[in-house]
N, C-alpha and C positions, 0 to 999 in steps of 0.2 A: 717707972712711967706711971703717969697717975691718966686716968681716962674719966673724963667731962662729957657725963651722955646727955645736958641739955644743947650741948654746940653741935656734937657728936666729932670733937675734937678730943685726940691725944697727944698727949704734949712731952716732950723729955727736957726736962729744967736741965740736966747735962749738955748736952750735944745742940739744941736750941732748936731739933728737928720738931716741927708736927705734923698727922697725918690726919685728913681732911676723909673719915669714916666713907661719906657718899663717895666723893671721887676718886676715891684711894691716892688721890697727888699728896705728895710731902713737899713739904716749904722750908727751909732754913727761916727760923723768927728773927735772925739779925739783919742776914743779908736781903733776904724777899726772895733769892733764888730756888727756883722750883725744882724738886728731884729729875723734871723729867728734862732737864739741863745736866746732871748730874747721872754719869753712867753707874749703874748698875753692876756691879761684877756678879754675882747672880745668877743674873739674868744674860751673862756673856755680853753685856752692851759697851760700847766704843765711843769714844768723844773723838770727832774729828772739828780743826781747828781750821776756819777758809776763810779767808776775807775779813779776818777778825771775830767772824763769827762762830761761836761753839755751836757743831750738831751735835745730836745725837743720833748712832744706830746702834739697833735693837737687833737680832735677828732672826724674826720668829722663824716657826716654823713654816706661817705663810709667804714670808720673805724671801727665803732661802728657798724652795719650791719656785720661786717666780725666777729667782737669779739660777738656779738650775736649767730650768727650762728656756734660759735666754743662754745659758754660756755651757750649757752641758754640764758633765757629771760632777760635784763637789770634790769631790775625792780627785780626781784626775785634777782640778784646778789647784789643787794644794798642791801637788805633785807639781807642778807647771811651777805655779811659786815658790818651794822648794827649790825648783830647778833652775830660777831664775830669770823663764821664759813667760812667767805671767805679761799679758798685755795693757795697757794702758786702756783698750776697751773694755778688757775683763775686770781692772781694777772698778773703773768706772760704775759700770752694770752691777758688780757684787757691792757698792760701796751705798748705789742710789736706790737698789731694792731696800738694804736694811737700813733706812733716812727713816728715824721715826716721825717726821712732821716731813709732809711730800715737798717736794720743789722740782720745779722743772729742769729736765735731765741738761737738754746742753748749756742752760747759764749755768749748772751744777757741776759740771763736766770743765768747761773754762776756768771757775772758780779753783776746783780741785789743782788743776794743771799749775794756776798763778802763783798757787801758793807750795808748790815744791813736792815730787816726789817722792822725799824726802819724808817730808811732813808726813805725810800717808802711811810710810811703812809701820812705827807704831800703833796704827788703828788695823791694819793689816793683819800683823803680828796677833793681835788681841780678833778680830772675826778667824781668822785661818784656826788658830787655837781653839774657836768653839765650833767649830764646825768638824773637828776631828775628836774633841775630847766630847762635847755634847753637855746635857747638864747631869 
């Protein structure tokens, strides 16, 4: 990695990634897609796919705290998913706290449903995982 402290850009001639020092966002140089398009494993983050559009959720620890206190205990909701009895509101609520970029919950919630439950369970899979293993 070679580092340009008049841009205050780092650049990696392999991978085409750079990281923009102030904002700390990363960009792919070929495609123009921005890191924070791009999940994180890391950081436990999830790409969910709706309407053709890619989110991203993150789930911090402010996140998770919000969707606790809306659906109760985490641990008891993994269990529930585990079990097979997670809710469609549960999904909902754990999916729209950790939405890195906000949107409103019921076009969010319609959106989610259009595009298959199905779809979901992988982004699922991948929050349930961080929420039990942590980082």
């Amino acid at each position: 990695m070679r580092s340009d402290a008049v841009s205050g850009m780092r650049g990696d001639a392999v991978s085409g990634v750079r990281s923009d020092a102030v904002s700390g966002v990363r960009s792919n140089a070929v495609s123009g897609v921005t890191a924070e398009a791009v999940p994180n494993a890391i950081r436990g983050e999830a790409e969910l796919v709706i309407g053709g559009e890619r989110l991203l959720l993150r789930p911090t620890f402010a996140a998770l705290v919000a969707a606790e206190a809306e659906l109760g205990p985490l641990f008891a909701l993994c269990e529930r998913a585990a079990a097979g009895q997670l809710t469609l509101a549960e999904l909902v609520g754990l999916f729209w706290h950790c939405l890195a970029q906000p949107r409103e919950r019921g076009a969010f919630a319609e959106a989610l449903v259009a595009g298959g439950l199905v779809n979901a369970a992988p982004t699922l899979r991948v929050l349930l995982g961080q929420i039990l293993a942590g980082r």
